[in-house]
Residue, then its C-alpha position, 0 to 999 in steps of 0.5 A: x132928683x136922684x132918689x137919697x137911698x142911691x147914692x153914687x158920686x154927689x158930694x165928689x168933686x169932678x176933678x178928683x181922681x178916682x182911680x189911678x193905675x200905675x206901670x201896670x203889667x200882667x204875664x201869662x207865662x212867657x205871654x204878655x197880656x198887659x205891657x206898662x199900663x198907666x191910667x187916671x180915671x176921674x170921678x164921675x168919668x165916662x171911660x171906655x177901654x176901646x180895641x181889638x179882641x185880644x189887646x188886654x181890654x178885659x184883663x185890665x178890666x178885671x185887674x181894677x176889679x180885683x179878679x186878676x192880680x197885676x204881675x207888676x204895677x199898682x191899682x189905686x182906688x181914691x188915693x189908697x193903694x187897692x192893688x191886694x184888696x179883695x173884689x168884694x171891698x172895692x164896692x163896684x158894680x159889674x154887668x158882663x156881656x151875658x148879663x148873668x141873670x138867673x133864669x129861674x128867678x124873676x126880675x125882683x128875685x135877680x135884683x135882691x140876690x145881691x141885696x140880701x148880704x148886706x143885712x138890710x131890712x125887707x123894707x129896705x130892699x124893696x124900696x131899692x128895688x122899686x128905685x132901680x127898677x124906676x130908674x130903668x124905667x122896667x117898673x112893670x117888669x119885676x115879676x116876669x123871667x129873664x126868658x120873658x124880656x127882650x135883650x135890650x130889657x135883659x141888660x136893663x135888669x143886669x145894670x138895675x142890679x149892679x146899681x141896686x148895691x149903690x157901688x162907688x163905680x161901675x164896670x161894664x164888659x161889652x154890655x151891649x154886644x149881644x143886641x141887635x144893632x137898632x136896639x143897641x142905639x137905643x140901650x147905649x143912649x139909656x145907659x149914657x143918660x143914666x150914668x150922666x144923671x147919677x154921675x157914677x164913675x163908669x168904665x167899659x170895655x169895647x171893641x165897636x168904636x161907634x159906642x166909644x164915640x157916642x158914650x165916653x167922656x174919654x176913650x183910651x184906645x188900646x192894641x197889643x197889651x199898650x195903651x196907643x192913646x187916650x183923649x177925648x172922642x174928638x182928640x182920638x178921632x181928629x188928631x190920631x197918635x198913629x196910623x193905627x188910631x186912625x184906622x179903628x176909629x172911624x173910617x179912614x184911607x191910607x194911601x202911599x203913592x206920591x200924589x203930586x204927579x197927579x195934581x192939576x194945575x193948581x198946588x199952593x207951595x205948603x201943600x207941595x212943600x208937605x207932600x214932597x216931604x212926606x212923598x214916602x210916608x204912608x198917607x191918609x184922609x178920612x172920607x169926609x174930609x173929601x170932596x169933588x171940584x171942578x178941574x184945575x181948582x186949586x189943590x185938586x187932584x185927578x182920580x180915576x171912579x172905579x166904584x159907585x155905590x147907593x148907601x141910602x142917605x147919598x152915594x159912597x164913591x170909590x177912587x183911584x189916585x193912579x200915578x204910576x199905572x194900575x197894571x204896573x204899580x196898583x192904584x191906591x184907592x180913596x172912598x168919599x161920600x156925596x149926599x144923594x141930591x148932589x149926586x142926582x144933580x151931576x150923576x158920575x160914572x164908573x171910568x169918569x176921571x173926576x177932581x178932588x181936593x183933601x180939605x185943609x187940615x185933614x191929610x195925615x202922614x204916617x210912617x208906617x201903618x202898625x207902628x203908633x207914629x206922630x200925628x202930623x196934618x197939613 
C-alpha cells in the first residue's frame, strides 16, 4: 500500500490528460530553441523527451516547469491555462542531474528543507521523511552526508526529496547521467517501479535511448528544436517516422546501394518489385533483423565478411554488400549479430563470401538520412 500522507494520482483517471503543450515556441534572439512544439501528457504517464544535446529537451522541460517562459504558445496543467503561472504554483518535483543536495546537511536535513515551508508540524515532517526514505528503501541513511553515499544513493535522496513535497508530477533532467553504467540499470529500475506503484505523472529528459526504451510509457523523440515522433517504446523503434528516428533509437544500418545485382537466384516479385522502386533511396535494417542462409535461399543476398568481432554473448559480423566494386564505388556495409554457439558451430572468416537475407518486414527506405521522412517497410 501507498502510505495516505503521499498522495500522488490515486483518484485520477488514466485517460485524462494532465498536461497539454500547445504551438509552443521559444527564441533566443535570432536563435530557435523550440520550433511549434505540441504535446499531451496523461495522468499517470511515463514520458520521456529523448535526443540529441541541444534539440530543446531541456528547454521544454523547464517551460512546463515554469522556469523559462514560451515566446509563443500555451502550457496547460489539468485543463488551466498554467502558461504565466509561477513554478512554486505548479506543485512539482524536480531532481537535476547533479542531484543538488546540500553537502553540509544530512540526508533528513535535505529532505526537510523543502518541507519546512509548507507549515507543517514537526511530526508531520517526520513522518514524511520516514515515508520517503521508506519508499527509496534508504531508511538507515538519514543521518549520513551526501559525500558518505554513493551516486546511485545520492539520486535516491534527491528523488526522495522531490516526493517528500507530495507534487502533482515529477520533472526528471538526466537524472541518471552521472552513474556508472551497472548502477544506472540498477537506479533506472527503482525509479521505474516506483513511479509505477505511485502512479505519478513523470517526465524526463534523456539523450541515452537505452533509458527511453526501458523506462517510458511513451517517448517523444526530438532534433533540431521538433518534435520528429512520439509513440510508444515499440512504435518508435519498429516503425520509425524518418531516417533519423531510426538512427538514435537502437542500432541500425543505412545503405544506398541498389542490392539486386547482388541477389542470388532466388527474388520473389514484391521484394524485387520494392527494391527496384526504391533502388535510389536510402535503405536500412536493424541487425537483428539479419541473418545467414544457405546460398541460393530465397531472398538471399551475397556479401562480402570484412569484420568478426567477440561481444561476449556471441559474435557482431560486419559486411559489405558490394555491387559495384569497393575501389570504384565503396561498399555499404551491414553488421548482424550471431549468437556464439552458432558461430562456434560454422566459424566464418574474414574475406568468406557469405548469404544473408533481411527478415520480412523489417528493410526500410528513407528518402534522405536527416530529413524525417515516411516510414515504408517490405
Amino acid at each position: 500500500m501507498i502510505p495516505g500522507r503521499l498522495r500522488f494520482s490515486e483518484e485520477k483517471m488514466e485517460n485524462e490528460i494532465f498536461l497539454e503543450l500547445k504551438d509552443i515556441r521559444k527564441k533566443y534572439g535570432s536563435f530557435t530553441a523550440l520550433h511549434d512544439i505540441s504535446l499531451k501528457v496523461k495522468n499517470g504517464e511515463f514520458v520521456c523527451l529523448l535526443g540529441p544535446s541541444g534539440c530543446g529537451k531541456t528547454t521544454l522541460l523547464r517551460i512546463i516547469a515554469g522556469l523559462e517562459a514560451p515566446t509563443e504558445g500555451k502550457v496547460f496543467l489539468k485543463g488551466k491555462d498554467a502558461t504565466k503561472m509561477q513554478p512554486g504554483k505548479r506543485n512539482f518535483g524536480i531532481v537535476f542531474q547533479s542531484y543538488a543536495l546540500f553537502p553540509n546537511m544530512t540526508v533528513r536535513q535535505n529532505i526537510s528543507f523543502g518541507l519546512k515551508g509548507r507549515h507543517l508540524s514537526r511530526e508531520e515532517i517526520s513522518r514524511k521523511i520516514a515515508d520517503v526514505l521508506k519508499l527509496v528503501n534508504l531508511e538507515d541513511q538519514e543521518k549520513k552526508y551526501p559525500s558518505q553515499l554513493s551516486g546511485g544513493q545520492q539520486q535516491r535522496i534527491a528523488l526522495a526529496r522531490a516526493l517528500a513535497l507530495s507534487p502533482d508530477f515529477l520533472l526528471l533532467d538526466e537524472p541518471l547521467s552521472a552513474l556508472d553504467a551497472k548502477v544506472r540499470q540498477k537506479v533506472r529500475k527503482e525509479i521505474r517501479a516506483l513511479q509505477q506503484k505511485l502512479g505519478i505523472t513523470t517526465i524526463m529528459v534523456t539523450h541515452d535511448q537505452e533509458e527511453a526504451l526501458t523506462m517510458a510509457d511513451r517517448i517523444v523523440v526530438m532534433n533540431n528544436a521538433c518534435i520528429m515522433q512520439e509513440g510508444t517504446p515499440i512504435e518508435v523503434y519498429e516503425k520509425p517516422q524518418g531516417a533519423f528516428v531510426a538512427d538514435f533509437i537502437g542500432s541500425i544500418n543505412f545503405f544506398r546501394s541498389d542490392i539486386l545485382g547482388n541477389a542470388n537466384v532466388g527474388i520473389d516479385r514484391t521484394l524485387r518489385e520494392e527494391l527496384e522502386q526504391n533502388s535510389r533511396k536510402l535503405k536500412a535494417c536493424r541487425p537483428e533483423n539479419i541473418e545467414i542462409v544457405q546460398d541460393g535461399s530465397l531472398n538471399s543476398f551475397r556479401a562480402e565478411v570484412e569484420n568478426v568481432e567477440f561481444h561476449g554473448y556471441g559474435y557482431r559480423l560486419l559486411a559489405a554488400l558490394n555491387d559495384s566494386g569497393k575501389e570504384e564505388a565503396g561498399a555499404d556495409c551491414i553488421s548482424f549479430d550471431l549468437p556464439a554457439e552458432q558461430y562456434e558451430r560454422k566459424p566464418i572468416a574474414q574475406g568468406e563470401i557469405i548469404s544473408i537475407r533481411f527478415k520480412r518486414g523489417k528493410l526500410y527506405y528513407f528518402e534522405n538520412k536527416d530529413e524525417n521522412t515516411n516510414f515504408t517497410a517490405v
